[in-house]
C-alpha positions in Angstrom: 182.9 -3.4 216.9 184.8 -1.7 214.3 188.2 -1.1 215.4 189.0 3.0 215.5 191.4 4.0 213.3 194.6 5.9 214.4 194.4 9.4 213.4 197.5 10.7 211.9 196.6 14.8 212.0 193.4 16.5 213.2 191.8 19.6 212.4 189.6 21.1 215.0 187.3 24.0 214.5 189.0 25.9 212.3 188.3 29.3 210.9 189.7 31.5 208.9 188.7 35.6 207.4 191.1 38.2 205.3 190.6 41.8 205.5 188.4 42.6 202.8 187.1 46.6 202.8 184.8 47.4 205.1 183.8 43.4 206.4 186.6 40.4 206.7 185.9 37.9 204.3 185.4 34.6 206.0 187.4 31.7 204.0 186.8 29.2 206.1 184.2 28.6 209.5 184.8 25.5 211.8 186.2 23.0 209.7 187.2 20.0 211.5 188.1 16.4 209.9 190.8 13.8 210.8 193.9 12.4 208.6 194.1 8.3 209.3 197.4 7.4 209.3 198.9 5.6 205.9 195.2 6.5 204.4 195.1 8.8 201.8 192.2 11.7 202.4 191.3 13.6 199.0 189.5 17.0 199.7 187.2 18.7 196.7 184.9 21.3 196.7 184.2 24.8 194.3 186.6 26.8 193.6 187.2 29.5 196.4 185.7 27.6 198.9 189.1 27.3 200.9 191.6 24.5 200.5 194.3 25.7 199.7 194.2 28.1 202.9 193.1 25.0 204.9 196.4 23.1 203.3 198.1 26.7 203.9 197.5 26.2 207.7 197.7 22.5 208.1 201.3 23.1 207.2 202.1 25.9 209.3 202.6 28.6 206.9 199.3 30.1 207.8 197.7 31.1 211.6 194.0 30.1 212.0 191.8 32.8 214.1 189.8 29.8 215.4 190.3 26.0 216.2 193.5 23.7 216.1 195.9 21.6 214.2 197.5 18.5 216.1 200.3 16.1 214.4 200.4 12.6 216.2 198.6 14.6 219.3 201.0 17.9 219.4 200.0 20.9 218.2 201.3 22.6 214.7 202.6 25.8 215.4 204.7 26.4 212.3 206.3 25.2 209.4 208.3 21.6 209.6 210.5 19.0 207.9 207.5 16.2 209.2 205.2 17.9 206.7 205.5 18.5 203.0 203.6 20.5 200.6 203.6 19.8 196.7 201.7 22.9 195.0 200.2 23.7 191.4 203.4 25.3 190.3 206.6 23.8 189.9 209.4 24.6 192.5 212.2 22.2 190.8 215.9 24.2 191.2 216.7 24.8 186.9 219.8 24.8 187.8 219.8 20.9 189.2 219.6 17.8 187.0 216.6 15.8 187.4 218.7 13.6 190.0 220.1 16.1 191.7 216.5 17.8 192.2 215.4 14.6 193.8 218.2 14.0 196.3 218.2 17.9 197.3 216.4 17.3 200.7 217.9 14.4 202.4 221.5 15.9 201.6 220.6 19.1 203.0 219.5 17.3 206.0 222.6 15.2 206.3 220.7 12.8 208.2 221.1 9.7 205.6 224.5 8.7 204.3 225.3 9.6 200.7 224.9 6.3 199.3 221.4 5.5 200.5 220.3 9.0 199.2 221.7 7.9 195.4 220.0 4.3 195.9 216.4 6.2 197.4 216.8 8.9 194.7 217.3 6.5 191.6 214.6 3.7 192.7 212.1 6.9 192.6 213.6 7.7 189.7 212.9 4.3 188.2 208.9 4.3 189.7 208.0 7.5 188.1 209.6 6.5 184.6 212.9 9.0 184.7 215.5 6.5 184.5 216.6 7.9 181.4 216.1 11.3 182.0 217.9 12.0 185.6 221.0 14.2 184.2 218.5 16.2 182.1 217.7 19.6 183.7 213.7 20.7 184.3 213.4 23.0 181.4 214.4 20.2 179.2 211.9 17.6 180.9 207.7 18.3 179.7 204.9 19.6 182.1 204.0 15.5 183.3 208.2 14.8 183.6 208.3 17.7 186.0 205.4 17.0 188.3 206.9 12.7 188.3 209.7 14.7 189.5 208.7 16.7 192.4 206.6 13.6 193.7 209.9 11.7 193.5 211.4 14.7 195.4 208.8 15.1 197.8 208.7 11.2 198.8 212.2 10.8 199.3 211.7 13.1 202.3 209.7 10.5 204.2 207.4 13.4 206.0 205.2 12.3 208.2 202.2 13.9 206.5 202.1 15.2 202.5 199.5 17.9 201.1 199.2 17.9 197.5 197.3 20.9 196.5 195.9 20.4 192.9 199.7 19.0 191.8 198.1 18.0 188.2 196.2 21.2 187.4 197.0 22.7 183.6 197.7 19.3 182.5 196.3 18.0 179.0 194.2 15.5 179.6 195.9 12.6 178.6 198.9 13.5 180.9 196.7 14.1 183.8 195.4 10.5 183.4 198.8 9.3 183.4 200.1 11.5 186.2 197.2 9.5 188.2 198.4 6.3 187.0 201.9 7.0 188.6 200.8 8.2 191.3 198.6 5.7 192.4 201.7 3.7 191.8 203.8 5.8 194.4 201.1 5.8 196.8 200.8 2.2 196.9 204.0 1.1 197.1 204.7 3.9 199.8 201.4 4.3 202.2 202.1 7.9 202.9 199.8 9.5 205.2 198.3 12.2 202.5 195.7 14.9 202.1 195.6 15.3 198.2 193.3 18.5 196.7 191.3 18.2 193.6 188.2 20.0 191.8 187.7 16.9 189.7 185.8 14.1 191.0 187.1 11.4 188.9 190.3 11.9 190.0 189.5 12.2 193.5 187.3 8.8 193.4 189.9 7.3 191.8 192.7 7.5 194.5 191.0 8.3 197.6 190.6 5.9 200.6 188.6 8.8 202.1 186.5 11.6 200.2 186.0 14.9 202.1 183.4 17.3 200.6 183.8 21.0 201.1 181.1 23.6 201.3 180.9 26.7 199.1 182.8 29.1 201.0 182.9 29.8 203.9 184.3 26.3 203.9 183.8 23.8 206.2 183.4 20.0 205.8 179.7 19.1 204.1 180.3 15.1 204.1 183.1 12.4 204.6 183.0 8.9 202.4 185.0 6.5 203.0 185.7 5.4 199.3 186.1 1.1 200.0 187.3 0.3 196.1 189.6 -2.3 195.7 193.7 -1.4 195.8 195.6 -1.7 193.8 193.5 1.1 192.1 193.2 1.2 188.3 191.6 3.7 186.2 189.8 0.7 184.8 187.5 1.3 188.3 186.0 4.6 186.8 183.3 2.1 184.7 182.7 -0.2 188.0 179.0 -0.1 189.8 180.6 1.7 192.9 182.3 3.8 191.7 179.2 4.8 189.5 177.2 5.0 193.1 180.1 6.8 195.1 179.6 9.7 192.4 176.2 9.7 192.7 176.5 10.4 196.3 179.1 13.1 195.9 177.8 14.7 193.1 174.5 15.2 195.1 176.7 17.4 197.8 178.7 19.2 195.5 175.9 20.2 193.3 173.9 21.9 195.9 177.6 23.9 197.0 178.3 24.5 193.0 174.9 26.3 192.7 175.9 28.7 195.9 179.4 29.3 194.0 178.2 29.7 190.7 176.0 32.9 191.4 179.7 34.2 192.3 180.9 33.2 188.5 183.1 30.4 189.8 184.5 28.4 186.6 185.0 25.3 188.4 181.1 25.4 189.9 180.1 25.8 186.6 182.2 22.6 185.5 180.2 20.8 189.1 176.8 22.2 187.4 177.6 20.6 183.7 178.9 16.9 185.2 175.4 17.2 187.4 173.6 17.9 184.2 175.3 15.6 181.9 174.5 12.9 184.6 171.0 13.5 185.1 170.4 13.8 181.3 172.3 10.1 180.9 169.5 8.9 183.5 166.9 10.4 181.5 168.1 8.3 178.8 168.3 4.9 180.4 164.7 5.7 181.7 163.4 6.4 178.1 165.0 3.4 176.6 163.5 0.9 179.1 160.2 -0.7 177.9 157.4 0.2 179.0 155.5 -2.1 181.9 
């Protein structure tokens, strides 16, 4: 028998709705899924369909109307040092050096003495590549320096749980590549417990342990994978046989939520629809150029 897997955090039934004119809108209608501890859990779906009021409540900045969140069993009633939230936008202090940004939290806590801060906060420094750029201040570092900084800053925190909502949206391409690459790095070397949200599915097959798929909103979970490709992870994975058949499978889910979300005009479901068709006209063309029987 398959040993169960400690859960870290659970979410249990939860719902969600806004006033909205004459009818609430419902964002989200009993979504339940688990965190495993030292796993990291990547959640994608359309755009709209809810994550980021799911992350929203998960780290108690948001009440549910429905369901429950439990941390290691107790329930989350509010906002908390044991859980930390990295968002799309940057929340570095301009006024702090890159260093100084870093080792903010555990000196405001006062709960480590100094010189282990300075030691944590420059081998982070050194993992995400800002040796040489820790007395430079944020509006001097680029749009990749500045999200390897607030992962440094969130990790030196050592929360129990950490959301990462979308933390490499608006990059070029090229620097979202290798904003993955360091942070497969960090996540490796660290285990954190982690829900990370995406609307790209390379990027969420690339680092997940665990794959959620969200429906078109109201959201709620459609299907969980558990994503078993080797770690360490390397982009080099995206051209491997499984990972080719774990996209297949979630491309299958998300296209049949994209089509819901695009009759709303959603951008991103109209990105889900494009990768669906790009795929299935790459299948057409390895079935044309096989021989015929």
């Amino acid at each position: 028998m398959t040993p169960r897997i400690e859960a870290q955090m659970v979410v249990e039934g939860i719902s969600k709705s806004y006033e909205a004119g004459f009818r609430p809108r419902v964002v989200l209608d009993g979504c339940s899924f688990r965190l495993e501890k030292g796993k990291l859990t990547v959640l994608i779906g359309p755009s709209g369909c809810g994550k980021s009021t799911l992350i929203n409540i998960m780290a108690g900045y948001e009440k549910a109307d429905e369901g429950r969140v439990t941390l290691e069993n107790q329930p989350v009633g509010g906002p908390a040092a044991d859980r930390l939230v990295v968002f799309q936008e940057t929340a570095l202090f301009p006024w702090m050096t890159t260093f100084e940004n870093v080792a903010y939290g555990p000196r405001v806590q006062r709960s480590v003495p100094g010189d282990q801060i300075n030691a944590r906060a420059s081998d982070l420094l050194d993992r995400v590549g800002l040796r040489e750029f820790r007395d430079k201040y944020p509006m001097q570092l680029s749009g990749g320096m500045q999200r390897r900084a607030e992962l440094a800053r969130a990790l030196i925190n050592q929360p129990k749980v950490m959301f990462l909502d979308e933390p490499f949206r608006g990059l070029d391409a090229m620097t979202r590549q290798l904003m993955q690459e360091y942070y497969l790095k960090l996540y490796e070397g660290s285990q954190q417990t982690t829900l990370f949200v995406t609307s790209e599915i390379d990027e969420a097959l690339l680092i997940a342990d665990t794959l959620l798929v969200m429906t078109n909103r109201p959201g709620r979970i459609a299907k969980t994978m558990n994503i078993a490709l080797p770690r360490p992870r390397e982009p080099k994975v995206l051209t491997s046989q499984g990972y080719l058949r774990y996209k297949e499978e979630a491309l299958e889910v998300l296209h049949e939520e994209a089509v819901k979300a695009f009759a709303v005009g959603s951008k991103a479901a109209g990105d889900f629809l494009e990768a669906y068709a790009g795929r299935e006209q790459a299948d057409d063309r390895k079935h044309d150029a096989k021989p015929s029987a």
